[in-house]
N, CA, C and O atoms as a Tripos MOL2 file, in Angstrom:
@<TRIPOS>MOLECULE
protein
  244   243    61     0     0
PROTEIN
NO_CHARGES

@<TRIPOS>ATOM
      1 N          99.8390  110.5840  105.5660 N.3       1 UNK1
      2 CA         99.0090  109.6290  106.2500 C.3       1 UNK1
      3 C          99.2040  109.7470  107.7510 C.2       1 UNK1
      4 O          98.3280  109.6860  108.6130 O.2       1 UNK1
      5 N         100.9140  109.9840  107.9600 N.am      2 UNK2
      6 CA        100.7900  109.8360  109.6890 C.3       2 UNK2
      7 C         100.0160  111.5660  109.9630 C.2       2 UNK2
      8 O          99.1360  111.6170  110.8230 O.2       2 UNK2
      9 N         100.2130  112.2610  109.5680 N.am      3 UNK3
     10 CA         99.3260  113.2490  110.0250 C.3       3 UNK3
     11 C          98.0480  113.5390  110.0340 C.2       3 UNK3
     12 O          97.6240  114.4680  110.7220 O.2       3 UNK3
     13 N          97.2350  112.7660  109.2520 N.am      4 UNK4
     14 CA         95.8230  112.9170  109.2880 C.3       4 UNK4
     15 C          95.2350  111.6750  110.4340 C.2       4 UNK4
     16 O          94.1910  111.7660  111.0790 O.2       4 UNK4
     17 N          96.1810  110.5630  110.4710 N.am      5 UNK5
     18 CA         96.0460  109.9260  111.5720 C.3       5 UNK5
     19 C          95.9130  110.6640  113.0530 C.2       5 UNK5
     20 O          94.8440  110.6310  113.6620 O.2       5 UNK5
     21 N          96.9610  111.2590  113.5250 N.am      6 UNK6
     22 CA         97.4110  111.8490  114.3100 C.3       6 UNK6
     23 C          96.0510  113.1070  114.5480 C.2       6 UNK6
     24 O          95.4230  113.3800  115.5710 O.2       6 UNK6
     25 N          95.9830  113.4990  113.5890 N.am      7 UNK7
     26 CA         94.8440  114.8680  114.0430 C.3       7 UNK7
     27 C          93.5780  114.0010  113.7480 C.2       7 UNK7
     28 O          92.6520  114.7570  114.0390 O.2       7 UNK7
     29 N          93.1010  112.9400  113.3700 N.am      8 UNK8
     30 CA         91.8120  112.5250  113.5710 C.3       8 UNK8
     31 C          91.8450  111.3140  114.9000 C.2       8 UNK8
     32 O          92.6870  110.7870  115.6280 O.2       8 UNK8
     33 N          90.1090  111.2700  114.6370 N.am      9 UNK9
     34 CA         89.7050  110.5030  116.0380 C.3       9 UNK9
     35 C          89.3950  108.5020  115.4950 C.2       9 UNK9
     36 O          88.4360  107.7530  115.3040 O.2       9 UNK9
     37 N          90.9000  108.4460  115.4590 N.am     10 UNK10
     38 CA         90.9310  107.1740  115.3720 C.3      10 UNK10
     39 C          91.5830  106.5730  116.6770 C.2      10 UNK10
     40 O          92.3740  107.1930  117.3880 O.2      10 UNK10
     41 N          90.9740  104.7760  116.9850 N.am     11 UNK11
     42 CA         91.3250  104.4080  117.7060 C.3      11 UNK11
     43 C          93.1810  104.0300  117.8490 C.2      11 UNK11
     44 O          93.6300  103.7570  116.7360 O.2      11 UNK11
     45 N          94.0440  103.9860  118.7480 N.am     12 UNK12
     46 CA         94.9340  103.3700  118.7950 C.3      12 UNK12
     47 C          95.3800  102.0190  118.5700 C.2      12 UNK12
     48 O          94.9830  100.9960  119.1290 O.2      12 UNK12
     49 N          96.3380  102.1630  117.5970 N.am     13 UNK13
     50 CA         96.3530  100.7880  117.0950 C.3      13 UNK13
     51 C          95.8430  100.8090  115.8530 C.2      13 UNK13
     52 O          96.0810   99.7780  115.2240 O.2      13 UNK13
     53 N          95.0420  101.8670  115.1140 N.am     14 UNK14
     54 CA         94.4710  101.0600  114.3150 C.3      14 UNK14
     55 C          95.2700  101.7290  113.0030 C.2      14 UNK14
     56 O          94.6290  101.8140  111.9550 O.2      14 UNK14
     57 N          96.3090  102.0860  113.0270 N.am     15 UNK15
     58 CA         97.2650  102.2020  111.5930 C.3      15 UNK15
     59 C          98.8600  101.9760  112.2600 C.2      15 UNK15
     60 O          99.4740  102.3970  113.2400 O.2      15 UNK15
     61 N          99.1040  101.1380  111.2170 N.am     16 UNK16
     62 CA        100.6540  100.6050  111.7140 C.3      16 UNK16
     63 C         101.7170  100.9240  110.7420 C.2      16 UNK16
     64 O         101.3610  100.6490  109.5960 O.2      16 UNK16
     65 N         103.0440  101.4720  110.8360 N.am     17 UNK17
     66 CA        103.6010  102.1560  110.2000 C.3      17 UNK17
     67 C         104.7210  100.8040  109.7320 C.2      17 UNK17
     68 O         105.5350  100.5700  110.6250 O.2      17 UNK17
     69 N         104.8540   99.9630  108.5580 N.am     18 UNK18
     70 CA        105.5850   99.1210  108.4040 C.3      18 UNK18
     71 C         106.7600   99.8060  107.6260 C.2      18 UNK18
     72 O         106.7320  100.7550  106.8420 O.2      18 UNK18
     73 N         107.4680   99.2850  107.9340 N.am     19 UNK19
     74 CA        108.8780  100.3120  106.8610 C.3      19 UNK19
     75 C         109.8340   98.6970  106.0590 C.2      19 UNK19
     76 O         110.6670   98.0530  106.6980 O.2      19 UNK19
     77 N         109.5250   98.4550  104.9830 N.am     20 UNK20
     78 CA        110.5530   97.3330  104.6660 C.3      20 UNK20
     79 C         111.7420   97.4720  103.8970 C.2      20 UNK20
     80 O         111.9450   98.1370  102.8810 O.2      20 UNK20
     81 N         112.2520   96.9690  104.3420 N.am     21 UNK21
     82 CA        114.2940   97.2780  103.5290 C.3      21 UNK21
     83 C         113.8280   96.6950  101.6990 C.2      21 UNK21
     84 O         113.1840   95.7360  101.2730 O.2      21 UNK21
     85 N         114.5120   97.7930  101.0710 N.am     22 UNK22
     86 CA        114.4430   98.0200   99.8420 C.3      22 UNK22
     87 C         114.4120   96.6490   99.1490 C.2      22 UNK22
     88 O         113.6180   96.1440   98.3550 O.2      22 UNK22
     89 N         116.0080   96.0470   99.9520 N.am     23 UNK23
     90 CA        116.0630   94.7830   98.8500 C.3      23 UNK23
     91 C         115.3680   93.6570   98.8160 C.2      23 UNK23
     92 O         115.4950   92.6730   98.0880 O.2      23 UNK23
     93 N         114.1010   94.0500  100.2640 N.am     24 UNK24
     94 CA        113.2650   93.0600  100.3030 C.3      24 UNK24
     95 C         112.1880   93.0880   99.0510 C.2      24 UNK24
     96 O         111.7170   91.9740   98.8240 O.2      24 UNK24
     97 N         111.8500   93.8340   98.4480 N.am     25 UNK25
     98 CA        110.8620   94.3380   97.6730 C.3      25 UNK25
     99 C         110.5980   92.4400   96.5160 C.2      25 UNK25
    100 O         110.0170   91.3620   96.6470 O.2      25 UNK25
    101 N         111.2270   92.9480   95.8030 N.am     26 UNK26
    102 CA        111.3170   91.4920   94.9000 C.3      26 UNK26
    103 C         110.9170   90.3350   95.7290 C.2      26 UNK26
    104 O         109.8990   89.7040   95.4440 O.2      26 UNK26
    105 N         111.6280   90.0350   96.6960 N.am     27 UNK27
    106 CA        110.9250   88.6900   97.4810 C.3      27 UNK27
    107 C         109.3560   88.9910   97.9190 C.2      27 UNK27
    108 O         108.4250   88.2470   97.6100 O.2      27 UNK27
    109 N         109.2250   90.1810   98.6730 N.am     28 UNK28
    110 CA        107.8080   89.8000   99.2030 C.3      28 UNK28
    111 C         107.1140   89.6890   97.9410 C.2      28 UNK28
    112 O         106.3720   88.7060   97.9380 O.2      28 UNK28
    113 N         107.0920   90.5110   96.6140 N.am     29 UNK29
    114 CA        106.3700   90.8110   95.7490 C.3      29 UNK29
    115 C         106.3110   89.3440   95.4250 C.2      29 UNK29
    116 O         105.1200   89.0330   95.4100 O.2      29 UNK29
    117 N         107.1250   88.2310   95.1390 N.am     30 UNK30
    118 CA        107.3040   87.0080   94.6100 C.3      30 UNK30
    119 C         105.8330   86.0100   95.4570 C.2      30 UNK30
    120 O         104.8360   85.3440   95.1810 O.2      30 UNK30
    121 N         106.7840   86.6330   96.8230 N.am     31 UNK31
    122 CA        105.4070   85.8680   97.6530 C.3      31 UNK31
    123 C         103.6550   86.2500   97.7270 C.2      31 UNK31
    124 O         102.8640   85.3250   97.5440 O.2      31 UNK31
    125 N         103.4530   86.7970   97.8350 N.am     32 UNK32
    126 CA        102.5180   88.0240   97.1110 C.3      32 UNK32
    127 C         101.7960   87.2400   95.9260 C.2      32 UNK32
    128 O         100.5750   87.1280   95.8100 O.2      32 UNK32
    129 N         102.6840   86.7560   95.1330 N.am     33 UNK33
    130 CA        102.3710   86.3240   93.7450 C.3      33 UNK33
    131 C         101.9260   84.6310   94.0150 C.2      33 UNK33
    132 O         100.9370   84.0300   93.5940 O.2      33 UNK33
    133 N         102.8570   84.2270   94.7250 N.am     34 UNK34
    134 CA        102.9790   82.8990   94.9770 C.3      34 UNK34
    135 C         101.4650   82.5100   95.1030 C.2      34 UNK34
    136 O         100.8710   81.6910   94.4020 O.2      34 UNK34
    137 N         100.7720   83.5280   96.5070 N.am     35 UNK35
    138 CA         99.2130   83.0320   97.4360 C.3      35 UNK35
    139 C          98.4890   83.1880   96.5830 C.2      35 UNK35
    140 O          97.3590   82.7020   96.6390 O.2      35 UNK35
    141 N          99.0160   84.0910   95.2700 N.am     36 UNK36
    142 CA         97.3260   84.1360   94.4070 C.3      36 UNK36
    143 C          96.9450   86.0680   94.4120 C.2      36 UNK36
    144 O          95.7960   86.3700   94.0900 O.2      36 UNK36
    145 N          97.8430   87.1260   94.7440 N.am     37 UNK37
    146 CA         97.1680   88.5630   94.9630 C.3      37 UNK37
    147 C          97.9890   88.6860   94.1470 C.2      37 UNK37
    148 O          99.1660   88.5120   94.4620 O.2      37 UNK37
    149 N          97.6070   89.0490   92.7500 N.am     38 UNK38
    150 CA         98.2260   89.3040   91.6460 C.3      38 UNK38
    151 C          97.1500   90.7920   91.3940 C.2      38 UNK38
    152 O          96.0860   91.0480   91.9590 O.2      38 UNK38
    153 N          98.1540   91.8720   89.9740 N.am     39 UNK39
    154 CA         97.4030   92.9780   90.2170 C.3      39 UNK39
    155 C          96.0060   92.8290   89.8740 C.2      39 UNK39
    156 O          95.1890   93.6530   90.2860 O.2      39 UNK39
    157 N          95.6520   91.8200   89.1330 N.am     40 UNK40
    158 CA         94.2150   92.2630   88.5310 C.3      40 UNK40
    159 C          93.4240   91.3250   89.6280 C.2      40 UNK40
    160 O          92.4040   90.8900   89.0940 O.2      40 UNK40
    161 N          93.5530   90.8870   90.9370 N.am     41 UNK41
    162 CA         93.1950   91.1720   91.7670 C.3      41 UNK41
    163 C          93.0100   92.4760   93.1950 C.2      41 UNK41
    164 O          92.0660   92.7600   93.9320 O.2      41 UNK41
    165 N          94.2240   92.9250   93.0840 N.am     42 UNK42
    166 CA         94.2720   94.5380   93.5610 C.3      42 UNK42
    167 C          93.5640   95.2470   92.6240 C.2      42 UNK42
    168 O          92.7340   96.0390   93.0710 O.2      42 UNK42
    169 N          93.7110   95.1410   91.2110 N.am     43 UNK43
    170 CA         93.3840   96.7260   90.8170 C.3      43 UNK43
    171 C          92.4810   95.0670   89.3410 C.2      43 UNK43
    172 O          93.1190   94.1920   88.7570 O.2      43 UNK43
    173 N          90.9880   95.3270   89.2890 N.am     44 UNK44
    174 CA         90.3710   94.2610   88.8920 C.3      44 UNK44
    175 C          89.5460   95.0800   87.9570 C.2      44 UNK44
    176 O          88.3200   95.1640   87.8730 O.2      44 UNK44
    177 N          90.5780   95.7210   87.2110 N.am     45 UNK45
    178 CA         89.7650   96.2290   85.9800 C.3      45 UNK45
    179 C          90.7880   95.9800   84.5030 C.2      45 UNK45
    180 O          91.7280   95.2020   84.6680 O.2      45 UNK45
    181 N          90.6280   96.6180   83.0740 N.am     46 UNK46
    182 CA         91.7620   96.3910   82.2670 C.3      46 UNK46
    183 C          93.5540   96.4800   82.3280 C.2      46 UNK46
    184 O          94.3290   95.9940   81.5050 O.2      46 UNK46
    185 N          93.8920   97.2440   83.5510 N.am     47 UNK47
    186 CA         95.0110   97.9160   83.6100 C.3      47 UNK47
    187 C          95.8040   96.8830   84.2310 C.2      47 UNK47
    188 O          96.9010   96.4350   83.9000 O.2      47 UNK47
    189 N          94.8010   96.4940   85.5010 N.am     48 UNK48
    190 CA         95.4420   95.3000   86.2800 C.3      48 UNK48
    191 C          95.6330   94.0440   85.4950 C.2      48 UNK48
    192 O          96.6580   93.3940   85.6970 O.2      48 UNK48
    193 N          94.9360   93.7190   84.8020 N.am     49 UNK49
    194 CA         94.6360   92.8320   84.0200 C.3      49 UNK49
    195 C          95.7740   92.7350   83.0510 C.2      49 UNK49
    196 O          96.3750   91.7280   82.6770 O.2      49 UNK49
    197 N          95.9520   94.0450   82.7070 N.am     50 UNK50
    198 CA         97.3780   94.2640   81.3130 C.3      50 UNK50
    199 C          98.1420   93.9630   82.1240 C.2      50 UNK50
    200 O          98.6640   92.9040   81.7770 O.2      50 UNK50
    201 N          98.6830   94.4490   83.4350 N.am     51 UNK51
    202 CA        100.1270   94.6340   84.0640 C.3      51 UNK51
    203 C         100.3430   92.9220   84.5240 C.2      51 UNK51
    204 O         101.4860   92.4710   84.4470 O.2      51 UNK51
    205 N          99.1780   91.9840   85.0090 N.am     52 UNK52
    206 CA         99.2680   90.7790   84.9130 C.3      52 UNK52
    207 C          99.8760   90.0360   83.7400 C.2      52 UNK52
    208 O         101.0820   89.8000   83.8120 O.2      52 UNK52
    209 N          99.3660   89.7320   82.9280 N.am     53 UNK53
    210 CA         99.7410   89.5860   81.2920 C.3      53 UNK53
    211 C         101.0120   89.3710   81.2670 C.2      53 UNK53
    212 O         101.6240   88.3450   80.9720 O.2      53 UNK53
    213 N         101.6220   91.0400   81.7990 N.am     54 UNK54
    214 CA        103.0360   91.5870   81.2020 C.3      54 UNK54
    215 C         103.7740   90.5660   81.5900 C.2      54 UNK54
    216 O         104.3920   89.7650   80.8880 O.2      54 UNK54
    217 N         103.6460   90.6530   83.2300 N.am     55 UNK55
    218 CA        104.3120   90.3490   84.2740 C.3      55 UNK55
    219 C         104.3510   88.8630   84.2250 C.2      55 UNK55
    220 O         105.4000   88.5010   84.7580 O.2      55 UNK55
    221 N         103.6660   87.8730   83.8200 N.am     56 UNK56
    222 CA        103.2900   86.7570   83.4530 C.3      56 UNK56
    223 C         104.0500   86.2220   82.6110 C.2      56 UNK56
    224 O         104.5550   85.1200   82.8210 O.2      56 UNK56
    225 N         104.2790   86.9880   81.3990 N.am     57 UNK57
    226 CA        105.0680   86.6400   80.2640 C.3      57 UNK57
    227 C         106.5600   87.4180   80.0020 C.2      57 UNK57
    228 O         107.2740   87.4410   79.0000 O.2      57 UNK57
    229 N         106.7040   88.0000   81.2480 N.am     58 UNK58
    230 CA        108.4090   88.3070   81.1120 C.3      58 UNK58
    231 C         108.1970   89.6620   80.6170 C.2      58 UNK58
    232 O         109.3150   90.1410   80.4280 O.2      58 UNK58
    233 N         107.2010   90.5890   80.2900 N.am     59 UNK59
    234 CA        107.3560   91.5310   79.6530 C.3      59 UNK59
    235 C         107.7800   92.6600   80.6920 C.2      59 UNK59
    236 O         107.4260   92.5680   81.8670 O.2      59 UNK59
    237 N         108.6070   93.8140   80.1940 N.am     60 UNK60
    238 CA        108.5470   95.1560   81.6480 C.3      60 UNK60
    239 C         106.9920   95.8320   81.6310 C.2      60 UNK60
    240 O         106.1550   96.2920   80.8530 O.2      60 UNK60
    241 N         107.2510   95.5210   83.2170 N.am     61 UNK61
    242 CA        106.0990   96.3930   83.3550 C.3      61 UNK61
    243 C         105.8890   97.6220   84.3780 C.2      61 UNK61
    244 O         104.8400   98.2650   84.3630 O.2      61 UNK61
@<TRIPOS>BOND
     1     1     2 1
     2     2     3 1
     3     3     4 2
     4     3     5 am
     5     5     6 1
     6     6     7 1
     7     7     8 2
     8     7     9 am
     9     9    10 1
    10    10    11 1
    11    11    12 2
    12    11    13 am
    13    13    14 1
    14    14    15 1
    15    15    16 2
    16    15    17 am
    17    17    18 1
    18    18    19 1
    19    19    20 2
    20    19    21 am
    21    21    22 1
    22    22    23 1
    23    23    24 2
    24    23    25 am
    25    25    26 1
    26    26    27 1
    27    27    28 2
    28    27    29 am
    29    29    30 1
    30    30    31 1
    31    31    32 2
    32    31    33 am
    33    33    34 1
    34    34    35 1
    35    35    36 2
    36    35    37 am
    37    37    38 1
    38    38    39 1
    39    39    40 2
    40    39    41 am
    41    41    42 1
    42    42    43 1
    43    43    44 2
    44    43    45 am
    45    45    46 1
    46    46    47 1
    47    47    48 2
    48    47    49 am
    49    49    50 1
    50    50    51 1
    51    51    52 2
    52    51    53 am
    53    53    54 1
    54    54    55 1
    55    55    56 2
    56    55    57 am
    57    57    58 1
    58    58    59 1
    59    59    60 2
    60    59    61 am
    61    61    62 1
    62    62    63 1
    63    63    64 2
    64    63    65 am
    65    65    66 1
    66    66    67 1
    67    67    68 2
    68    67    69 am
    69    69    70 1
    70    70    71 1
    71    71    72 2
    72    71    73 am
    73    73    74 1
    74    74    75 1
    75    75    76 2
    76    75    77 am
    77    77    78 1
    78    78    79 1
    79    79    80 2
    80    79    81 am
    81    81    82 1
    82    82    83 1
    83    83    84 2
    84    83    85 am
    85    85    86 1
    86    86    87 1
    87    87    88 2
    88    87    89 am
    89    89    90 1
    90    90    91 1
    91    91    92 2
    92    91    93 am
    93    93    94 1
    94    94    95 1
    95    95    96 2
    96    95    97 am
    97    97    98 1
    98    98    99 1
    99    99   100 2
   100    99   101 am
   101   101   102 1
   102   102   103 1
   103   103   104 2
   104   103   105 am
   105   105   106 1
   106   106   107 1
   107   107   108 2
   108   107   109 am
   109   109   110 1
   110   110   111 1
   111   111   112 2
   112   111   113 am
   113   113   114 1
   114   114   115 1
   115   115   116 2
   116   115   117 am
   117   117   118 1
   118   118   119 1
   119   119   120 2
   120   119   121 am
   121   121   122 1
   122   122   123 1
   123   123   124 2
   124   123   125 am
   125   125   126 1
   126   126   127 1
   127   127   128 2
   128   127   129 am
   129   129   130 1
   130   130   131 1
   131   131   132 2
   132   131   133 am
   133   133   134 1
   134   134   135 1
   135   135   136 2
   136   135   137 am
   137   137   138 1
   138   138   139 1
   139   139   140 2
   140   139   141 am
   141   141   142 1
   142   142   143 1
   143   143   144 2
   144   143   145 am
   145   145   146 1
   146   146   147 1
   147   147   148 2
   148   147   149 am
   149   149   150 1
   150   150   151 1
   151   151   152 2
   152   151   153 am
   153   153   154 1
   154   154   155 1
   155   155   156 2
   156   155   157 am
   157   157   158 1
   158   158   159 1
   159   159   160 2
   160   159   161 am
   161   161   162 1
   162   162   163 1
   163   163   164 2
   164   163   165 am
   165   165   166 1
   166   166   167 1
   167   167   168 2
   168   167   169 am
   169   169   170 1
   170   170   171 1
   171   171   172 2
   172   171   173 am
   173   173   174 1
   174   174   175 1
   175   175   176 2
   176   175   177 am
   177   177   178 1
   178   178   179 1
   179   179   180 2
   180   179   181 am
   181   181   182 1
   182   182   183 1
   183   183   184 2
   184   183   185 am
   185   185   186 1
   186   186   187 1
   187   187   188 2
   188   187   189 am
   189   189   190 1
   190   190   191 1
   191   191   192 2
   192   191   193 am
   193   193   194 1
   194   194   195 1
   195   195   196 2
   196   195   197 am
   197   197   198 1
   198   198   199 1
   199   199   200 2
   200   199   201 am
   201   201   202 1
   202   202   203 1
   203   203   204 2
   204   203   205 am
   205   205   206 1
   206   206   207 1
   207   207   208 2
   208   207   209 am
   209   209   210 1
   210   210   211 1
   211   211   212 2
   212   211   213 am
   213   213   214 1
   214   214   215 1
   215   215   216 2
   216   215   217 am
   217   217   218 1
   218   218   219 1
   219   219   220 2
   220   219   221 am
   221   221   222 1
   222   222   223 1
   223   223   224 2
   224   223   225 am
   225   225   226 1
   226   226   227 1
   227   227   228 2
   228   227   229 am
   229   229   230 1
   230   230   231 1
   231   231   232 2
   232   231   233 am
   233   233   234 1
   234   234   235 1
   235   235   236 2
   236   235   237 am
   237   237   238 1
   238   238   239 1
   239   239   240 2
   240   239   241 am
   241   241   242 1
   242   242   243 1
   243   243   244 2
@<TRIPOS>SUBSTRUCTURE
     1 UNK1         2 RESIDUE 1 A UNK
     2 UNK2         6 RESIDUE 1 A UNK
     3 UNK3        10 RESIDUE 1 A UNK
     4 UNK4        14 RESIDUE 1 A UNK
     5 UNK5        18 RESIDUE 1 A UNK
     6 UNK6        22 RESIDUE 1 A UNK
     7 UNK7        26 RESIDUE 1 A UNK
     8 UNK8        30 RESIDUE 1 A UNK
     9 UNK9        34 RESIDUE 1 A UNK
    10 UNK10       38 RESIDUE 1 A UNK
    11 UNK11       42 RESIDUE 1 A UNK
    12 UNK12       46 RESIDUE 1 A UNK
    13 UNK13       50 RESIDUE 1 A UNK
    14 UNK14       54 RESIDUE 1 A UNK
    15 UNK15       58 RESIDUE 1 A UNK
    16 UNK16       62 RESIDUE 1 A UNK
    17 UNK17       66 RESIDUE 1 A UNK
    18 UNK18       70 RESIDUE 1 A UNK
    19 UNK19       74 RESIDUE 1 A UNK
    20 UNK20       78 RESIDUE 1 A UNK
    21 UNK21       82 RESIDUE 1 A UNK
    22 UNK22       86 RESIDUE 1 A UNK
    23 UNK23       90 RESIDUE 1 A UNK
    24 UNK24       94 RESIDUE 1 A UNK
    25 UNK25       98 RESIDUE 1 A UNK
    26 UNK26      102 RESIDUE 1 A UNK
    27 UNK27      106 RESIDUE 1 A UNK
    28 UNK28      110 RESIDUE 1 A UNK
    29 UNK29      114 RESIDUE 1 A UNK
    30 UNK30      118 RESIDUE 1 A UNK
    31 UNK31      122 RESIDUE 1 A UNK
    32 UNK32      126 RESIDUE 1 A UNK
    33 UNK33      130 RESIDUE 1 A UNK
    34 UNK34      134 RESIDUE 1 A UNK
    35 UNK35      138 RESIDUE 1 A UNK
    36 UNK36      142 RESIDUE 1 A UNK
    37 UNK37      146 RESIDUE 1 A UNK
    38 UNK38      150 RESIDUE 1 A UNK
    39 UNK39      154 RESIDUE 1 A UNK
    40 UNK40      158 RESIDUE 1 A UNK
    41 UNK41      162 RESIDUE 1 A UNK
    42 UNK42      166 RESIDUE 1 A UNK
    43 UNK43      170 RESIDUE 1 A UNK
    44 UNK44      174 RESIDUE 1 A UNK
    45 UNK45      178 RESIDUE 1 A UNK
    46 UNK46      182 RESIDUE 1 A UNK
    47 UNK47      186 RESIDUE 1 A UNK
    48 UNK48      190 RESIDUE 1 A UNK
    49 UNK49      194 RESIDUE 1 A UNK
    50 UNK50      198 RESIDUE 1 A UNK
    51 UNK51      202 RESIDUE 1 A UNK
    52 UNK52      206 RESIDUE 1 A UNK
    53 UNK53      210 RESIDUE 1 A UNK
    54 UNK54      214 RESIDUE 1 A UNK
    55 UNK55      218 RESIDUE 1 A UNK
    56 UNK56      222 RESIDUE 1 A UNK
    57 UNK57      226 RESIDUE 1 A UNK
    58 UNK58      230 RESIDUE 1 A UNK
    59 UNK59      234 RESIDUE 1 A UNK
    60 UNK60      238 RESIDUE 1 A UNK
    61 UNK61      242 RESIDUE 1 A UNK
């Protein structure tokens, strides 16, 4: 990604490189969950929909 950035004609500013510490993962994901962007809103077909479900009812997913 940073290289196709870099060789195309995009404005500055307009991709930001976030890097987050590993053990943050679980919390943001929690929060994430909290506002309502659950997967079968990201991905809003059967799959997202299953991995919701899972994730809902304790299952691994």
């Amino acid at each position: 990604m940073e290289n196709v950035y870099a060789g195309g004609d995009f404005p500055d500013g307009s991709l930001v490189k976030v890097t987050l510490p590993r053990g943050s993962l679980n919390d943001l994901s929690q929060s994430i969950f909290a506002i309502g962007i659950t997967d079968s809103v990201v991905w809003p077909d059967l799959d997202g929909l299953s991995k919701e479900i899972k994730r809902q009812f304790s299952y691994e997913v």
